[in-house]
C-alpha positions as CSV (number, residue, x, y, z in Angstrom):
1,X,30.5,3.4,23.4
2,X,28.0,5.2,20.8
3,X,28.1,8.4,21.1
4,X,24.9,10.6,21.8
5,X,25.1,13.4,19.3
6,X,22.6,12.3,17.4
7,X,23.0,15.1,14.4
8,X,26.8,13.5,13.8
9,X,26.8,10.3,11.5
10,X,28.8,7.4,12.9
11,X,31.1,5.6,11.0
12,X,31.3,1.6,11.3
13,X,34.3,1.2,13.6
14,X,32.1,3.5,16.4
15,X,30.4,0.5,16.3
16,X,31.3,-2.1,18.6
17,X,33.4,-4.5,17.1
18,X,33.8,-8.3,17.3
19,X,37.1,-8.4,18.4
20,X,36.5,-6.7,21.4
21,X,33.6,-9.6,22.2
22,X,30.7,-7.1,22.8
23,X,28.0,-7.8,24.9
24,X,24.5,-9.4,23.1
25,X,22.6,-5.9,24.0
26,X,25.2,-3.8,22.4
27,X,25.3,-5.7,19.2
28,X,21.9,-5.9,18.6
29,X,21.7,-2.1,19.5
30,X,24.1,-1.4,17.1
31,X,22.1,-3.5,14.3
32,X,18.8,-1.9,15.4
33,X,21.1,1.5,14.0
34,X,21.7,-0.8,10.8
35,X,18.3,-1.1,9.7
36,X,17.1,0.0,6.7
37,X,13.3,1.4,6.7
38,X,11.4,1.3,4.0
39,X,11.0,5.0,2.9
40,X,7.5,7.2,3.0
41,X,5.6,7.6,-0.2
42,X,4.7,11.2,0.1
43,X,8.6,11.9,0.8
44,X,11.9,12.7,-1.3
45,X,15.3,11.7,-0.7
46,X,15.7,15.3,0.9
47,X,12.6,15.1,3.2
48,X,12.0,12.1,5.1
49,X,10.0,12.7,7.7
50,X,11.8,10.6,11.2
51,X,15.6,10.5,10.6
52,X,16.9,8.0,13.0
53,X,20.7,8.0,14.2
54,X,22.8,7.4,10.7
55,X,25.8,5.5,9.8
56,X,28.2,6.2,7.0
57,X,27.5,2.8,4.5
58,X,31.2,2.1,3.6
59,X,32.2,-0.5,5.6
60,X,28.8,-1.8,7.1
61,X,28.4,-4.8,4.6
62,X,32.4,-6.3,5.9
63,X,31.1,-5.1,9.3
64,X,27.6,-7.6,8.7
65,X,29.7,-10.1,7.5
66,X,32.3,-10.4,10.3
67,X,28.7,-10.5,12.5
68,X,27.2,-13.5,10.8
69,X,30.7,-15.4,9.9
70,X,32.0,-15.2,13.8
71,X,30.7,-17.9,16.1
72,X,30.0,-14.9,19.0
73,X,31.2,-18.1,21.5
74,X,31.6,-15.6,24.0
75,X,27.6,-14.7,24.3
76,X,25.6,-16.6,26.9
77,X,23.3,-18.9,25.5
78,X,22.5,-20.3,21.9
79,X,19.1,-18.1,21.6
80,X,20.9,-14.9,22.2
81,X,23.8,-15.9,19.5
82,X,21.2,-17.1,16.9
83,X,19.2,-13.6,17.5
84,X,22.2,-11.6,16.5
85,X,23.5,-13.7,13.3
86,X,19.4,-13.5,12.6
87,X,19.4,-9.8,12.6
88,X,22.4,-9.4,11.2
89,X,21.0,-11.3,8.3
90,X,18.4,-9.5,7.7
91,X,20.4,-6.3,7.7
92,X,22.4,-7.4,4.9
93,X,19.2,-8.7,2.9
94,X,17.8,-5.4,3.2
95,X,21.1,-3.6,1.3
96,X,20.0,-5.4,-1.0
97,X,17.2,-3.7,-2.1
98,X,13.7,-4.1,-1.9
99,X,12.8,-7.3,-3.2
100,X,14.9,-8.9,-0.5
101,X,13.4,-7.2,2.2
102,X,11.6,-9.5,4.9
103,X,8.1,-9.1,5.3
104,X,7.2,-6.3,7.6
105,X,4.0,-4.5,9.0
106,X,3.9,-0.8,7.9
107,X,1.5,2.1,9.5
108,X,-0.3,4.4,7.7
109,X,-2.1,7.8,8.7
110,X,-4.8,9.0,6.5
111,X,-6.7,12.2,6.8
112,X,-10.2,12.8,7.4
113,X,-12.5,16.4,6.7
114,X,-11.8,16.6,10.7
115,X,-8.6,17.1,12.4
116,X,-8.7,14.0,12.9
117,X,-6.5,11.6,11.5
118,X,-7.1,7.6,11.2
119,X,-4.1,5.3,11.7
120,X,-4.0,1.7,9.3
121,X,-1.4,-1.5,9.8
122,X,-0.7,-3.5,6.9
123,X,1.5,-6.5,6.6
124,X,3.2,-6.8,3.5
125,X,5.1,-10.3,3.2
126,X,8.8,-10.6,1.4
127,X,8.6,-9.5,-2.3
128,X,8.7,-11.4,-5.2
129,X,7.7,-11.2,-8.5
130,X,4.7,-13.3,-8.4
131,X,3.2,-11.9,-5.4
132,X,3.2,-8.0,-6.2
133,X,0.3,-7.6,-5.3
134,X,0.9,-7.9,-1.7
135,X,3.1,-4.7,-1.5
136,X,1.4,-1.8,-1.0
137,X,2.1,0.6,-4.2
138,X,2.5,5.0,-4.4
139,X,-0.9,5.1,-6.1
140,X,-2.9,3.3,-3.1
141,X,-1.3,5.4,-0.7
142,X,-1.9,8.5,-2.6
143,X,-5.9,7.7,-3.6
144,X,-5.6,6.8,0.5
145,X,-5.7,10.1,1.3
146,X,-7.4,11.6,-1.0
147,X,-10.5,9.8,-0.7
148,X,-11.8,12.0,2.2
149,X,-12.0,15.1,-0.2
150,X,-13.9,13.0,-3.0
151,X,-16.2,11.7,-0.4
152,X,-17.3,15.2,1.0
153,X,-17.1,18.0,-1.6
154,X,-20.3,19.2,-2.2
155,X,-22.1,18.4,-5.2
156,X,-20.9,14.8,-4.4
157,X,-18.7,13.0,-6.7
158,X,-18.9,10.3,-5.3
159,X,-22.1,8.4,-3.7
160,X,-22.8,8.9,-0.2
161,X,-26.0,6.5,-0.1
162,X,-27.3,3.4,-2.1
163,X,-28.0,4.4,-5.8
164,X,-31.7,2.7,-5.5
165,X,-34.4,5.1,-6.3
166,X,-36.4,5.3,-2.7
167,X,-33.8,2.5,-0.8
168,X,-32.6,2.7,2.9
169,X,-30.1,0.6,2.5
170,X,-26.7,1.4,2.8
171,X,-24.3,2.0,-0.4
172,X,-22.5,-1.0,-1.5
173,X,-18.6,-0.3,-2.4
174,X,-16.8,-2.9,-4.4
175,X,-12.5,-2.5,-4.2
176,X,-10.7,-4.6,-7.5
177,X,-6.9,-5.4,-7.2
178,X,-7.1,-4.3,-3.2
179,X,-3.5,-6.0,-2.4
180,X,-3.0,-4.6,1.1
181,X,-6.9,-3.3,1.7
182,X,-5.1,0.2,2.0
183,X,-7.5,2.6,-0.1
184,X,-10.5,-0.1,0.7
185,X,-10.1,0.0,4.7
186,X,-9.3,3.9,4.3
187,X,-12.8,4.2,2.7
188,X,-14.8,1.9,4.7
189,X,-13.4,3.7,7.9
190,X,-14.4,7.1,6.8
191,X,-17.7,6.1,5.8
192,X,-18.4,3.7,8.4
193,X,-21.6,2.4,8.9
194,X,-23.2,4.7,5.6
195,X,-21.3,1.5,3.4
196,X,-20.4,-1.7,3.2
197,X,-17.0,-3.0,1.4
198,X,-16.1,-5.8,-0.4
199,X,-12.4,-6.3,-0.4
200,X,-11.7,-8.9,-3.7
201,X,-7.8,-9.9,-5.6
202,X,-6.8,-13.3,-6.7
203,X,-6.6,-16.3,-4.3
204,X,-3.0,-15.9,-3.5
205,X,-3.5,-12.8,-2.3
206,X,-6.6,-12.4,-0.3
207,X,-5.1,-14.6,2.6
208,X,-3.0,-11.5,3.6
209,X,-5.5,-9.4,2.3
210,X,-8.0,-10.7,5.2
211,X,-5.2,-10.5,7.4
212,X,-4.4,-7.0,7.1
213,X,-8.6,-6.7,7.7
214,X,-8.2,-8.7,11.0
215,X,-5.0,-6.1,12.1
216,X,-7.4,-3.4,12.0
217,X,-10.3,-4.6,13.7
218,X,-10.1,-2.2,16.4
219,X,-10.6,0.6,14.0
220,X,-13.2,-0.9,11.8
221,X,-15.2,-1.3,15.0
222,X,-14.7,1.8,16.4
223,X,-15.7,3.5,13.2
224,X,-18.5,0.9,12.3
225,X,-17.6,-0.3,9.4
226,X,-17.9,-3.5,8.2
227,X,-15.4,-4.9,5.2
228,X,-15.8,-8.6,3.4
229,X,-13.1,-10.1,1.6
230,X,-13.2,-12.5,-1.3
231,X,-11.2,-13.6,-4.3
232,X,-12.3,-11.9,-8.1
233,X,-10.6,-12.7,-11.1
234,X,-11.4,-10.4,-14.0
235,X,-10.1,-12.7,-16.7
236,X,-13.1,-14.8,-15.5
237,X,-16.2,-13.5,-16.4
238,X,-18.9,-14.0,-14.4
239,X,-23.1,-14.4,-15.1
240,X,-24.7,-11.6,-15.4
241,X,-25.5,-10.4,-11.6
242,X,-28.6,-9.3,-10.4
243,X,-29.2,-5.7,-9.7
244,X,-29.2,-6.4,-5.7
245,X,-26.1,-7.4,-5.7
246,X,-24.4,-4.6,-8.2
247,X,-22.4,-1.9,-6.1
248,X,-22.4,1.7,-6.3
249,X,-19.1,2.8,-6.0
250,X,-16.1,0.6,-7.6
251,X,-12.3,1.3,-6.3
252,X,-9.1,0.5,-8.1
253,X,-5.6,1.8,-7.7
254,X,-2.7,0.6,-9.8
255,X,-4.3,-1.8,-11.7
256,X,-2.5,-2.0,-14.8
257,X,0.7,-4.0,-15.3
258,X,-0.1,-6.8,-18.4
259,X,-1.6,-5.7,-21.7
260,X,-4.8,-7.9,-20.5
261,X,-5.9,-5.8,-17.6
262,X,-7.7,-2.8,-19.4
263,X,-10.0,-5.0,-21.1
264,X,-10.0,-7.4,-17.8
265,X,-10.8,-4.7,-15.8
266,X,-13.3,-2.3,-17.6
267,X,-15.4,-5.9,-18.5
268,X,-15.1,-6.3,-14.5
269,X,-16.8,-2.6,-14.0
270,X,-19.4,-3.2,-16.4
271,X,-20.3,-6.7,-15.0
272,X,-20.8,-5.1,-11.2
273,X,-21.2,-1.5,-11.6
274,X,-24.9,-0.6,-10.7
275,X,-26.2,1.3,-13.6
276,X,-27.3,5.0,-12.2
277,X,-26.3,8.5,-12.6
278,X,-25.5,8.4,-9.3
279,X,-22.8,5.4,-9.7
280,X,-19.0,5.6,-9.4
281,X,-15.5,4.6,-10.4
282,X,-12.7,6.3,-8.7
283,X,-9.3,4.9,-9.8
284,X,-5.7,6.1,-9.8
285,X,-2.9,4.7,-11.3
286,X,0.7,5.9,-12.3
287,X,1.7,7.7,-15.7
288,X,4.7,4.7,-16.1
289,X,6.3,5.2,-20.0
290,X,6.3,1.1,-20.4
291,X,2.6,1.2,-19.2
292,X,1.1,4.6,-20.9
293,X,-0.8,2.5,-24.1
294,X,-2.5,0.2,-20.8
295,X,-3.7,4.0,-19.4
296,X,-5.1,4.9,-22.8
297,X,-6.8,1.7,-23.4
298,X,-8.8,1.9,-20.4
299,X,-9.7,5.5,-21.0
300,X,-11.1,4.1,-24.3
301,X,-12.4,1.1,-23.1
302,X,-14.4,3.2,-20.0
303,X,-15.6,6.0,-22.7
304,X,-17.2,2.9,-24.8
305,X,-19.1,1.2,-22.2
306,X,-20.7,4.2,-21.4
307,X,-18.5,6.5,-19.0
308,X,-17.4,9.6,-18.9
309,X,-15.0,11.2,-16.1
310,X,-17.0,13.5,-13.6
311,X,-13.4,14.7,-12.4
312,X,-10.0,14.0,-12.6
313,X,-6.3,15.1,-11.8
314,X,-2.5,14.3,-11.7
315,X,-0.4,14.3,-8.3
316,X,3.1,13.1,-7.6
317,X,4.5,10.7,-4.7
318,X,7.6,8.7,-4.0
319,X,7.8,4.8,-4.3
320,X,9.8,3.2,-1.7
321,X,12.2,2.2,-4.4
322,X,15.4,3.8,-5.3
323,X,17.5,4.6,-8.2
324,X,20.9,3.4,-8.3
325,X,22.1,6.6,-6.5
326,X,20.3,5.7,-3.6
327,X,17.6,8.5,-4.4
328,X,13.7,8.3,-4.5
329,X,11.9,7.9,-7.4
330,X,8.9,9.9,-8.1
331,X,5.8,8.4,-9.7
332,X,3.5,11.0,-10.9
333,X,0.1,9.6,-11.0
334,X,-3.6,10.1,-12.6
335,X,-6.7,10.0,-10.2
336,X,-10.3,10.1,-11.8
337,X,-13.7,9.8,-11.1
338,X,-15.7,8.0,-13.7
339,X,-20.0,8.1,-13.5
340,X,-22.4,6.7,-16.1
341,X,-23.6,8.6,-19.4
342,X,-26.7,10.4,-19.3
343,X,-27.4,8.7,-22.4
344,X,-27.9,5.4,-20.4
């Protein structure tokens, strides 16, 4: 029997143990205990925000094992047996680390200039190192909740109608490198039905990417917001566009991660960029030592195309990676707002 004090750590042989042929409910209870969450990006090793019941880690991995090596012949029925060795699987994939994680939906609560506060689902498939862009990254999460404050300080920084000299129509938002659609859906369900957003990464990633779109519909429709999805490759560059279909704000977070992508990625702005003083780039990405030169590029490459930043800042947050002694890391990152020349 587990006991209730839920302030007292247990240690694996509270656990009940295969030997004593425990129930199916009690063993999957006991690996519901086992999992390992994926921790919160604004969070330290010190400050997570929902501590569950704990259990001391020395012995759980032998304690997995006996789980997935016993043939549980004492259980029921085939379906209950083959839940528990599944679970118990996955419990052991998550020790080990990461990247060996199983996919998983995660929610997400970003602020608003109300008390209000909006809730997002995304579903981030198992890791590898081809598909990064399908984990949702520190930097998306932090420009998530900022984006409220850059959308409604007065003077605006950042366009709250279309660009167009004397247009009605609404402002056109373009997100590069969305992954997950976090900062995009966080934007188009504060601004609702002022914008449209175009949600655009490579083709292997913009299935989930639309999926994660479909998870929130309820949202998107209750806000009015309406969000496209398509595939962009900046090594590709296009024809010239016409002016109609240029956007007026341009989002990015954590774009950098090959020496190619500055250039990629300021030739991408300055392909769909609508050219106004009113026109903006808000990007953040973090302040990594192996990708600082990529950082500095782009500042160079942005400053010769033509823009300068309007504003711009450092904050800090927590990837949901850990250091060998099991601790967060922090990521301190750079957010900025970037608007044309008046020289243009």
């Amino acid at each position: 029997m587990i006991s209730a004090d839920l302030d007292e750590p247990l240690h694996v042989l509270d656990l009940p143990q295969i030997y004593s042929k425990p129930s199916g409910t009690d063993l999957l209870r006991a690996l519901d205990l086992l999992a390992v969450k994926p921790r919160g990006f604004s969070t330290s090793a010190g400050q997570e925000a929902v501590k569950s019941r704990t259990v001391e880690p020395s012995g759980v991995t032998h304690y997995l094992t006996s789980i997935v090596s016993s043939s549980l012949s004492w259980l029921d029925t085939d379906e209950l047996r083959e839940a528990i060795w599944d679970t118990a699987a996955a419990r052991l994939s998550e020790r080990a680390g990461r990247t060996a994680m199983p996919a998983m939906s995660r929610s997400f609560t970003i602020p608003t200039s109300s008390d209000e506060e909006l809730t997002l689902t995304l579903h981030e498939p198992s890791l590898t190192a081809d598909n990064l862009g399908m984990k949702t990254w520190v930097s998306s999460y932090l420009l998530s909740r900022r984006l409220h404050t850059l959308l409604d300080v007065a003077p605006a920084l950042v366009p709250s109608s279309s660009t167009t000299p004397k247009s009605d129509r609404t402002l056109r938002a373009l997100e590069l490198g969305a992954g997950t659609g976090l900062v995009g859906l966080s934007f188009a369900a504060l601004r609702g039905s002022s914008a449209t957003i175009h949600l655009t990464d490579l083709p292997d990633i913009v299935p989930n990417l639309a999926h994660n779109v479909s998870l929130n519909v309820e949202l998107l429709t209750r806000t009015d917001a309406a969000v496209t999805t398509g595939v962009l490759d900046w090594s590709v560059a296009p024809s010239p566009p016409p002016r109609e279909e240029q956007y007026d704000l341009i989002l990015a977070a954590d774009p950098l991660y090959s020496p190619k992508h500055p250039k990629w990625l300021v030739d991408t702005i300055g392909h769909w960029l609508r050219r106004g003083l009113d026109a903006r780039v808000v990007v953040e990405m973090p302040l990594r030592d192996a990708y600082l030169p990529q950082v500095q590029e782009f500042r160079q490459r942005m400053q010769q195309l033509g823009l300068a930043v309007v504003e711009e800042g450092e904050e800090v947050g927590y990837d949901d990676w850990e250091g060998a002694d099991g601790v967060a890391l922090e990521v301190r990152c750079w957010w900025s707002v970037w608007g044309w020349s008046e020289k243009l």
